[in-house]
C-alpha positions in Angstrom: -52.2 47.3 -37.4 -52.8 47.9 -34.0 -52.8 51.5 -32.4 -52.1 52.7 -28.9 -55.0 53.9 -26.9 -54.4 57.1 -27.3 -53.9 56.4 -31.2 -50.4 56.8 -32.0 -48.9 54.6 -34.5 -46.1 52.0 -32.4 -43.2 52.6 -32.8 -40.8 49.9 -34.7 -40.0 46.6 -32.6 -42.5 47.9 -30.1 -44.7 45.0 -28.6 -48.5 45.8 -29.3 -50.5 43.3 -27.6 -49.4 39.7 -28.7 -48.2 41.0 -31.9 -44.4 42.5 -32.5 -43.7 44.8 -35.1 -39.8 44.6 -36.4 -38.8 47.1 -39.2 -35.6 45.3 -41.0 -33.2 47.4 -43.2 -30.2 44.9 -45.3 -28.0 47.7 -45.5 -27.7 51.4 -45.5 -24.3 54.0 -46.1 -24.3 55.9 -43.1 -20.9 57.7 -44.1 -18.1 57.4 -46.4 -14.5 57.1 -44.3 -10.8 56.5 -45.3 -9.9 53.4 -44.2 -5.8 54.2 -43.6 -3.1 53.4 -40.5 -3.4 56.4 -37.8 0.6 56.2 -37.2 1.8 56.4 -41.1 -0.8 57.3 -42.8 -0.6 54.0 -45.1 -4.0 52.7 -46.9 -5.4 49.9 -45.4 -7.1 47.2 -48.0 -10.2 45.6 -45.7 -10.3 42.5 -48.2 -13.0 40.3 -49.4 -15.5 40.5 -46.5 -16.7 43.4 -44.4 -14.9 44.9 -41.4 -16.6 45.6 -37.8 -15.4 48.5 -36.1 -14.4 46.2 -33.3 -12.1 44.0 -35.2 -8.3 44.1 -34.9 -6.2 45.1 -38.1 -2.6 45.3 -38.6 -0.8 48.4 -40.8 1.0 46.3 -43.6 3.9 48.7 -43.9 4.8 50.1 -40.4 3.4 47.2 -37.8 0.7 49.6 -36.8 -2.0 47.3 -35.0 -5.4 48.4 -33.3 -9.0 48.0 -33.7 -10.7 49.2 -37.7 -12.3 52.3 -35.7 -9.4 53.7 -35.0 -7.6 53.3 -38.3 -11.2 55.1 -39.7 -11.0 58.5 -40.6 -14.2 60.9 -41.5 -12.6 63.4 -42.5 -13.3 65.0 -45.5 -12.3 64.6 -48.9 -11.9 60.5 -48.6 -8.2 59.6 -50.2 -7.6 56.8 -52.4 -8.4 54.1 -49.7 -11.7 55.3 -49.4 -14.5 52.8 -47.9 -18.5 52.7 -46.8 -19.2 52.9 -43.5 -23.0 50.9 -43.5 -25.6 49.8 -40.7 -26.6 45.9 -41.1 
């Protein structure tokens, strides 16, 4: 491991010479959210794969269409279409 010169430890993904050092997490629950339309209120199912919070999603009851972060709700206590919000 290399050290600065004034011997601090780098800091992850910090270039140290010709060497990089990259500290990789697979995934980690940041938060717990209810995943739910912001107009009725409806549960939203995110299917099979993972949701960004950039993607667009569509309320199946009222029509209700926007982007996942703004059908996410933190608010505590998480209903019935409750969901992990995790950091890849």
């Amino acid at each position: 491991m290399a050290f600065h010169r004034d011997g601090a430890d780098p800091i992850g993904g910090e270039r140290v010479g010709r060497t990089h050092q990259e500290i990789r997490v697979r995934s980690r629950v940041v938060a717990a959210a209810t995943l739910a339309c912001p107009r009725c209120d409806a549960p939203i199912a995110p299917g099979d794969r993972p949701l960004t919070p950039a993607e667009h999603i569509q309320c199946p009851f009222c029509g209700e269409a926007g982007r996942v972060r703004d059908f996410l709700s933190l608010a505590a206590p998480t209903r019935a279409a409750h969901v992990e919000i995790r950091i890849r």
